[in-house]
DOKOLMI-864540 format. One record per residue (C-alpha): residue number from 1; residue in three letters; y, x, z. Coordinates in steps of 0.2 Angstrom, whole numbers, plus 5000, padded with zeros to 4 digits. Each point is the difference from the previous one (the first is absolute). Last residue first. Example, Ala and Ser with C-alpha at 12.3 -4.5 7.8 and 13.67 -1.06 7.14 Angstrom:
bagu_lumse_yy_xx_zz
2_SER_4995_5068_5036
1_ALA_4983_4994_5003
end
This chain:
bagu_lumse_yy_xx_zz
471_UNK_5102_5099_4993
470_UNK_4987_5008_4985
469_UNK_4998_5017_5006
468_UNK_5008_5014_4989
467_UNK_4984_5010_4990
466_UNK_5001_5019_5006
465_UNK_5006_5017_4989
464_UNK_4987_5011_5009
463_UNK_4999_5015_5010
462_UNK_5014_5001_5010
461_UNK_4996_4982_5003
460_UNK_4986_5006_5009
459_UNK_4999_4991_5016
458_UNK_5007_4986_4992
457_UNK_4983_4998_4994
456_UNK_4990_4996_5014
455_UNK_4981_5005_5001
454_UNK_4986_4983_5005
453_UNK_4982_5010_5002
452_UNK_4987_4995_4989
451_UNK_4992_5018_5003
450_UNK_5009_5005_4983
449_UNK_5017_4994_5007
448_UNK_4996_5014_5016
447_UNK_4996_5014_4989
446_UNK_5012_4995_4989
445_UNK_5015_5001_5013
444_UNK_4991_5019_5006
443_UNK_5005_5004_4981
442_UNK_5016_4995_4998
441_UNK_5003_5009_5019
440_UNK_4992_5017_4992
439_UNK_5014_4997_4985
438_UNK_5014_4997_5011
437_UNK_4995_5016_5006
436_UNK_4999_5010_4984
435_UNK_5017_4992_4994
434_UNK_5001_4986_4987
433_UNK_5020_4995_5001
432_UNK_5002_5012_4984
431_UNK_5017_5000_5002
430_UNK_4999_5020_4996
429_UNK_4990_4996_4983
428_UNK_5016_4990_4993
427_UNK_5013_5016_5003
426_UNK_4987_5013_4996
425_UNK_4996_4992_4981
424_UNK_5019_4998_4998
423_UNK_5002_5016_5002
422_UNK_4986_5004_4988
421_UNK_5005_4989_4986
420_UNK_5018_5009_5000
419_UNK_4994_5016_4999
418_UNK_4987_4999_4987
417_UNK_5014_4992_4988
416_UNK_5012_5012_5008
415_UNK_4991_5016_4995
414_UNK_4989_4997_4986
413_UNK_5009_4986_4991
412_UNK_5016_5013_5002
411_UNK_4992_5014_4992
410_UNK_4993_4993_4986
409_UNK_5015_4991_4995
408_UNK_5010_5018_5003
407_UNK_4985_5008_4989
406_UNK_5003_4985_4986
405_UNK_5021_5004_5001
404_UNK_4998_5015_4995
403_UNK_4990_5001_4987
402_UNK_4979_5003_4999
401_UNK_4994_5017_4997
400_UNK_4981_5002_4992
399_UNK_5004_4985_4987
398_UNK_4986_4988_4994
397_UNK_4999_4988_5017
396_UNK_5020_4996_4997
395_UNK_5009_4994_5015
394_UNK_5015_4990_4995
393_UNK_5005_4997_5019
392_UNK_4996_4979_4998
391_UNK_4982_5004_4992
390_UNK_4996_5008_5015
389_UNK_5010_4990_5011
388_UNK_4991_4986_4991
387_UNK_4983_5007_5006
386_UNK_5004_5004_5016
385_UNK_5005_4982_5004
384_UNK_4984_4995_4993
383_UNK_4990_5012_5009
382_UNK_5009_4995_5018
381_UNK_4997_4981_4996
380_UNK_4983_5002_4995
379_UNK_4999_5010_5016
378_UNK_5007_4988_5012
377_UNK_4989_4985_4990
376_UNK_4984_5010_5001
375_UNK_5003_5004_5019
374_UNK_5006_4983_5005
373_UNK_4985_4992_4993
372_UNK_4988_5013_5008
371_UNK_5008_4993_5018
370_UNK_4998_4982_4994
369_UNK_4982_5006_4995
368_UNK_4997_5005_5017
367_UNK_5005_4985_5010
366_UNK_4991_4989_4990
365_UNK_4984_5011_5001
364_UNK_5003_5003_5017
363_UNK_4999_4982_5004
362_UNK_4990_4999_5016
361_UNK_5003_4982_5009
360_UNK_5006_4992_5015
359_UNK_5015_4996_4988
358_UNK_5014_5003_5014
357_UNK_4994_5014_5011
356_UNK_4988_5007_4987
355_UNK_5017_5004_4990
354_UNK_5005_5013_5015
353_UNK_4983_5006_4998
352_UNK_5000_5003_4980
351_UNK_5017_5009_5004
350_UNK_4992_5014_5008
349_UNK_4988_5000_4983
348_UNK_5018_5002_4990
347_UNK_5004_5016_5012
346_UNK_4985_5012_4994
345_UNK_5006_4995_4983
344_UNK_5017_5005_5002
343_UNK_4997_5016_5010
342_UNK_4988_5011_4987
341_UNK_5008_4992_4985
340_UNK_5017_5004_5000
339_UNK_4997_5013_5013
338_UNK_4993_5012_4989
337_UNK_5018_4998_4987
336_UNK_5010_5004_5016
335_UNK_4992_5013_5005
334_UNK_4999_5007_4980
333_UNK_5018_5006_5007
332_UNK_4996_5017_5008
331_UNK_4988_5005_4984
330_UNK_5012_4992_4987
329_UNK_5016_5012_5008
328_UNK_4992_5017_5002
327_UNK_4991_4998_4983
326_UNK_5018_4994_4990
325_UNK_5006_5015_5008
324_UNK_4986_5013_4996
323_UNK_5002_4995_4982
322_UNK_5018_5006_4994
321_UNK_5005_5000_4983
320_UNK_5015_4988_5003
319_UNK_5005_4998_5016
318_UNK_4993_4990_5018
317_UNK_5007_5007_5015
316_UNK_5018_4993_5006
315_UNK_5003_4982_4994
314_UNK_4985_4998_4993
313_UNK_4987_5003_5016
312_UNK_5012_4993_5012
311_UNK_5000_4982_4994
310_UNK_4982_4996_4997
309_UNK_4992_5010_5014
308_UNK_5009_4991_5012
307_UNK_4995_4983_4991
306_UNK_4982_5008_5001
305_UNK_5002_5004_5017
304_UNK_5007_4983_5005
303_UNK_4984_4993_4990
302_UNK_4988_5008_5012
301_UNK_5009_4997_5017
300_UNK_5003_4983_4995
299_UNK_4984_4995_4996
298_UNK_4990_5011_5017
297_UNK_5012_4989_5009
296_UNK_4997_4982_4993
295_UNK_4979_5008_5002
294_UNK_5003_5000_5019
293_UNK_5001_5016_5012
292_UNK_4986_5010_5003
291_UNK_4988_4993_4987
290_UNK_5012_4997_4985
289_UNK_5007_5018_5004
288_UNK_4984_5008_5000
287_UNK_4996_4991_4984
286_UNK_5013_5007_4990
285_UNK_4999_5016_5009
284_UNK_4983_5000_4992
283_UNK_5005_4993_4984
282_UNK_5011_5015_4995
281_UNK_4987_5011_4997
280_UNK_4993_4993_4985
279_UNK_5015_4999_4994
278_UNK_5001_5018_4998
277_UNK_4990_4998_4985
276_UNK_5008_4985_4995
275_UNK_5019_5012_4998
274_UNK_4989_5015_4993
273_UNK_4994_4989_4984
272_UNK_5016_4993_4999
271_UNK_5010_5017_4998
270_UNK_4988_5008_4991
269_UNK_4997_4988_4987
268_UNK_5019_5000_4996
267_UNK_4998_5020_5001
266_UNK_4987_4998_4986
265_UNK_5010_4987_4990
264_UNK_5014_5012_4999
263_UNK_5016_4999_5012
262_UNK_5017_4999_4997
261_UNK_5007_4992_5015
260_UNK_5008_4986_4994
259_UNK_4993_4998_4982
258_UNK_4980_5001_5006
257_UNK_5003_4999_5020
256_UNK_5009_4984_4997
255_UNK_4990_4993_4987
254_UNK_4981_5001_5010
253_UNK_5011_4997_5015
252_UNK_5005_4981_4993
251_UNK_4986_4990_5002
250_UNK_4996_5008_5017
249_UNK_5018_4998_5007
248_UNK_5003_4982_4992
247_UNK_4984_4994_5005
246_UNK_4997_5005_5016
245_UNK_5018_4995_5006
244_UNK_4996_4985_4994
243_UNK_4984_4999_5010
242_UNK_5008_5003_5015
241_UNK_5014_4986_4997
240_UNK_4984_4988_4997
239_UNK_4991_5006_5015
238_UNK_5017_4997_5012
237_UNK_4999_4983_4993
236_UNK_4982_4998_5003
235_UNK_4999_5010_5018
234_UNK_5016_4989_5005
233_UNK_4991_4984_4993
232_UNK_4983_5003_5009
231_UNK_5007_5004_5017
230_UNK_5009_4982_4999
229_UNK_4985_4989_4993
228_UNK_5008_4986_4995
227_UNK_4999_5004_4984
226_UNK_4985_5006_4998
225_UNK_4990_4983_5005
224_UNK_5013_4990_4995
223_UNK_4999_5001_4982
222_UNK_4981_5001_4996
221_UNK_5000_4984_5011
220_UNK_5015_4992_4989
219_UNK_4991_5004_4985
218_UNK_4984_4991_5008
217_UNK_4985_5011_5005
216_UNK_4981_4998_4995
215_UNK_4984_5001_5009
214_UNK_5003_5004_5016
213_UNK_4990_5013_5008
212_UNK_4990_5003_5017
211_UNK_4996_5017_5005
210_UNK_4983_5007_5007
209_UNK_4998_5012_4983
208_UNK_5011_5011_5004
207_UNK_4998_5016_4987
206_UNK_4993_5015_5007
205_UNK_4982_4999_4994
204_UNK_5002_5011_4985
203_UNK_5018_5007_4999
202_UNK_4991_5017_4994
201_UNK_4991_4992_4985
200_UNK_5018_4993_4995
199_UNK_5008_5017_5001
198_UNK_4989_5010_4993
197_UNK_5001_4986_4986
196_UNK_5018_5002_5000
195_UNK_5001_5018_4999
194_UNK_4986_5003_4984
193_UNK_5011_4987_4991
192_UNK_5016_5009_5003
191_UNK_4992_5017_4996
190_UNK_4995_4993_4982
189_UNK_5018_4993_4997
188_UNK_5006_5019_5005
187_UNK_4989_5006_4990
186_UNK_5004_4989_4984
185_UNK_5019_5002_5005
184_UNK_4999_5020_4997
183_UNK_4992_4995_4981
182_UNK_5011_4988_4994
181_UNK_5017_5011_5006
180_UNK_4992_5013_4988
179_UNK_4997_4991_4988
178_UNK_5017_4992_5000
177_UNK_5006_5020_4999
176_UNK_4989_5005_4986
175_UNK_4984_5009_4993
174_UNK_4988_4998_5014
173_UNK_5004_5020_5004
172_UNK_5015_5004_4994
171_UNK_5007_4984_5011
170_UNK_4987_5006_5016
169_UNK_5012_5012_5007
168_UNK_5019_4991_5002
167_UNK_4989_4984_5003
166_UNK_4993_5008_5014
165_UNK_5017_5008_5004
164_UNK_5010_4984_5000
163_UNK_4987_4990_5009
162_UNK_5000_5013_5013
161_UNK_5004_4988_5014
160_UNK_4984_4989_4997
159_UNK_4992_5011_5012
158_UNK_5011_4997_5015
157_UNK_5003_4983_4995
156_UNK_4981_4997_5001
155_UNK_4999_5011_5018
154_UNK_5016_4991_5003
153_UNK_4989_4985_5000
152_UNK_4988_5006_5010
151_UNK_5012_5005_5015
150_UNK_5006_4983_4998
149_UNK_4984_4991_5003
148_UNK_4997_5011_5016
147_UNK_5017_4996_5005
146_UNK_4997_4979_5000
145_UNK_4984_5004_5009
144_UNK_5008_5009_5011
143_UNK_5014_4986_5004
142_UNK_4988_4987_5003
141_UNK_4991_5010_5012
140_UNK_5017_5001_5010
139_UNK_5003_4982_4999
138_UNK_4982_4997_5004
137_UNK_4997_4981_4991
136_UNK_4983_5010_4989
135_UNK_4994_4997_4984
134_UNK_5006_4983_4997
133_UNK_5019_5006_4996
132_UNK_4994_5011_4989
131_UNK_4988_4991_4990
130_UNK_5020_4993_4995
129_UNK_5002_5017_4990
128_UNK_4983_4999_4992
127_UNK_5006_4981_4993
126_UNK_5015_5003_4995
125_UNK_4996_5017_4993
124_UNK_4987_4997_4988
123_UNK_5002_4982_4990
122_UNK_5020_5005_5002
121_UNK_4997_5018_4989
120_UNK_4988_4988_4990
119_UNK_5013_4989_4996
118_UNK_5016_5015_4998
117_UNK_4988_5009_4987
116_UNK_4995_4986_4990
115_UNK_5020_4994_5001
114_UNK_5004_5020_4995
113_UNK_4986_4998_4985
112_UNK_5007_4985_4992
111_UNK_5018_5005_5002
110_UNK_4995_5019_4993
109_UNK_4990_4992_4985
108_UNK_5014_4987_4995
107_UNK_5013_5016_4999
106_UNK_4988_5011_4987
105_UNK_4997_4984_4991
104_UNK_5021_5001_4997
103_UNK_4999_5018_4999
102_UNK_4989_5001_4987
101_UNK_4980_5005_5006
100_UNK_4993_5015_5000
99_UNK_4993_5001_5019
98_UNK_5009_5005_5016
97_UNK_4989_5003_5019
96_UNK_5011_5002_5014
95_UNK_4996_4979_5005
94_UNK_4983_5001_4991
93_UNK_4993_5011_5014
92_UNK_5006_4991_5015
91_UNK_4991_4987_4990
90_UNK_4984_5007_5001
89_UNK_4999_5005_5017
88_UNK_5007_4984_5005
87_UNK_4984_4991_4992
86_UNK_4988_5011_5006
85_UNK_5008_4996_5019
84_UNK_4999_4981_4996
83_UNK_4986_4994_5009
82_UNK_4996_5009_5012
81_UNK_5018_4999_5009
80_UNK_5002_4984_4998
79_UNK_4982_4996_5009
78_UNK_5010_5009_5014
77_UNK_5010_4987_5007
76_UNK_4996_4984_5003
75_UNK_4980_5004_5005
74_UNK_4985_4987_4998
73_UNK_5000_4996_5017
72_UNK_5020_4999_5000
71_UNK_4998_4985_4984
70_UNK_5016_5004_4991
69_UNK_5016_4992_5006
68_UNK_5009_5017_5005
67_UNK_4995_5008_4984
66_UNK_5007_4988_4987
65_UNK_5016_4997_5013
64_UNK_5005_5020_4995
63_UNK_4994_4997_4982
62_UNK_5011_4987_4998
61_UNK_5015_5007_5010
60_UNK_4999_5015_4987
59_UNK_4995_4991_4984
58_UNK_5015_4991_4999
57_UNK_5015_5012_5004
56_UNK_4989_5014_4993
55_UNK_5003_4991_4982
54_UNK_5016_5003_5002
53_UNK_4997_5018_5007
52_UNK_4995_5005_4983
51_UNK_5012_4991_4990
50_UNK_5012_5012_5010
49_UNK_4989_5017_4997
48_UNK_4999_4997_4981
47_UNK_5019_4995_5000
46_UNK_5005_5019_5009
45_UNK_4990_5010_4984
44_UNK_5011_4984_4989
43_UNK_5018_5008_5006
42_UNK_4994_5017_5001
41_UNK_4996_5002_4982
40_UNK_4981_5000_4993
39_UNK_4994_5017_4994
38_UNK_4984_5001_5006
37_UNK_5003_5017_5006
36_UNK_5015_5003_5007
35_UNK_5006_4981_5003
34_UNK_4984_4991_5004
33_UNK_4993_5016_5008
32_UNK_5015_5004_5010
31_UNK_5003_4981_5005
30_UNK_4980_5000_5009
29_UNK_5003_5018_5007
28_UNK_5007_4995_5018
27_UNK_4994_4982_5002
26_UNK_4984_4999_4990
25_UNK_4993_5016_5010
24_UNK_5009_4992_5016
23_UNK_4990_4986_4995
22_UNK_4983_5007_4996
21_UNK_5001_5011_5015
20_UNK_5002_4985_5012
19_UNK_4987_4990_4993
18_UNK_4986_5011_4996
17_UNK_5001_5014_5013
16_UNK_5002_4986_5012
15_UNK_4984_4996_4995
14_UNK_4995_5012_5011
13_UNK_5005_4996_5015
12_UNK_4982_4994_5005
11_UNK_4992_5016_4997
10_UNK_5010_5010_5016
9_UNK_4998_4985_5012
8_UNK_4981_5000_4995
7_UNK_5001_5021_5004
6_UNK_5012_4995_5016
5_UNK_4985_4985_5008
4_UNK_5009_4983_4999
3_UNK_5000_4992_5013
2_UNK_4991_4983_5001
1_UNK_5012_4983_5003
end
């Protein structure tokens, strides 16, 4: 495998711009749009997202076994990416865009548009975050890479942080607050389609095209090959909790530091804008931490400063009015919300090896789109919830206080919904049995098994959930 020189490192994360910013976008301001300004209640904004992932639960593992049986000489991976990065653009821009159509048309156009939106999301990232695991089988490298494509997402998130503000400013000038929504996520469709074909002219030439690949999977191979997988289901579960936690506290903070904490949409913007900005930052110790210790370390570390952050912040700092607080506590916990991403999809190619073991094959695709699979249905389920507790509380989107009991609602899904999907995040992550060493030893055991080589099994049935010998 050829390195990768840093300014070709630097354009192949890119599309992680596209991806990652499009969802967290989708995740943290999708149910204020539908609510606030499409007017749809919370109950039906949470549904959108939960047929969405339905349809993910198919296309997902299809497009993940899609790109693993294409013709290597011809490219598995990045012909995806060329071909449907205009086609994302324009969706993610019909997904915050509203027409004049009755509600019940109104509903049917935002179902249609989040599956369009979820299929091309999947037609893009499944198959650009599977190149990954051919690029290079550096442990280290691997998790470089995995940064480099973070840091350009929270460049996205970063930017797309001011959504309140730029809407705030161009409603007067495009004649209305849908307009104006319309017109940010026209750019930011344009600058996803710009990043993905960076990204795909960058990953030229890096795609492994001396591999052998099977033509179809069984049900039951599709199955077994993730689950049996033991570093691949701790990191999945521990994902799943993760992104939970992710949804709940993203999809709710727009509400919470609105009604909570009495803030205005510009001090809203300035909180998350200034939270991603100093997430840039944070994926250097990220990455030092993966490197110097092990990537189940730099995981725990990051979410247990988030969960940290997530108890002491409301009980003693955050109150009403106040905006340095709610900047203190995003910017020391947005850790946890880099790590999500940075860490878990640097560890899933680890787990590629440990597969190899077995199957003799590469399947990143499978594995990846599992992975992506998890992540939609996690945060479908987190929107969803959020969404009833919204309706639940009796929040009113018309009325500038909200009672009583809809700021203790809003306040409790924050704190110990976010809480308790992190503990249980750090408690599955730290019996990860994948360390960095047992990794290098995976890794010496292909060498030899590629070289025709005879490896035993039992050797790492730390690793992998093994067949019973027939007697």
């Amino acid at each position: 495998m050829k390195r990768m020189s840093p300014a070709r490192a630097i354009a192949y994360g890119l599309p992680g711009l596209a991806t990652l910013f499009t969802f967290t976008m989708f995740t943290t301001y999708g149910l204020y749009f539908f609510t606030n300004v499409v007017g749809l209640s919370g109950s039906f904004a949470g549904l959108i997202m939960t047929i969405g992932t339905l349809w993910d639960a198919v296309t997902d593992p299809l497009v993940g076994i899609l790109s693993d049986n294409r013709d290597p000489k011809k490219g598995r991976r990045r012909p995806f990416l060329l071909t449907c990065a205009v086609p994302f653009g324009v969706v993610t821009w019909l997904l915050f865009t509203t027409w004049d159509f009755v509600e019940s048309r109104q509903k049917i156009y935002f179902i249609v548009v989040a599956l369009l939106f979820y299929t091309f999301q999947t037609l893009i990232d499944v198959p650009y975050t599977s190149l990954s695991g051919e690029v290079t089988d550096d442990y280290d490298l691997r998790s470089k890479l995995a940064t480099i494509r973070t840091f350009w997402a929270i460049i996205g998130v970063a930017i797309g942080g001011g959504i309140m503000t730029y809407t705030a400013f161009l409603e007067p000038v495009v004649g209305g607050m849908r307009q104006a929504w319309s017109v940010c996520f026209a750019l930011f469709g344009f600058i996803c389609t710009i990043s993905i074909l960076i990204g795909y002219k960058a990953s030229e030439g890096y795609e492994n095209q001396n591999i052998s690949v099977k033509k179809s999977y069984s049900v039951k191979e599709m199955i077994e090959g993730p689950f049996r997988n033991k570093p691949f289901l701790h990191l999945t579960i521990a994902f799943i909790f993760a992104i939970l936690a992710q949804a709940i506290f993203l999809g709710v903070l727009v509400y919470y530091l609105t009604y909570n904490l009495n803030l205005n949409d510009t001090q809203v913007s300035l909180v998350n804008i200034i939270m991603w900005i100093v997430a840039l930052f944070w994926v250097f110790p990220i990455d030092h931490w993966s490197t110097k210790y092990s990537k189940v370390t730099s995981w725990i570390i990051s979410m247990g400063i988030w969960l940290l952050c997530m108890i002491i912040f409301p009980l003693f700092f955050l109150k009403p009015g106040s905006t340095m607080a709610p900047i203190i506590m995003t910017s020391i916990l947005v850790v946890g919300l880099n790590a999500l991403y940075q860490v878990i999809y640097s560890m899933i190619s680890d787990c590629v090896e440990v597969d190899e073991l077995v199957s003799g094959e590469r399947r990143e695709g499978l594995f990846y789109s599992m992975a992506t699979v998890s992540q939609k249905i996690a945060a479908a389920i987190g929107v969803s919830i959020l969404g009833m507790v919204i309706d639940y509380v009796g929040y009113d989107p018309l009325a500038s206080v909200q009672s009583i009991s809809t700021l203790e609602g809003f306040q409790n899904i924050f704190v110990i919904g976010t809480s308790v999907c992190l503990l249980l995040s750090i408690i599955t992550m730290a019996t990860n049995p994948l360390t960095k060493k047992r990794y290098s030893e995976v890794l010496q055991a292909l060498q030899l098994k590629r070289t025709g080589q005879n490896i035993s099994l039992d050797e790492f049935k730390d690793l992998l959930f093994l067949k019973k010998r027939s007697m």
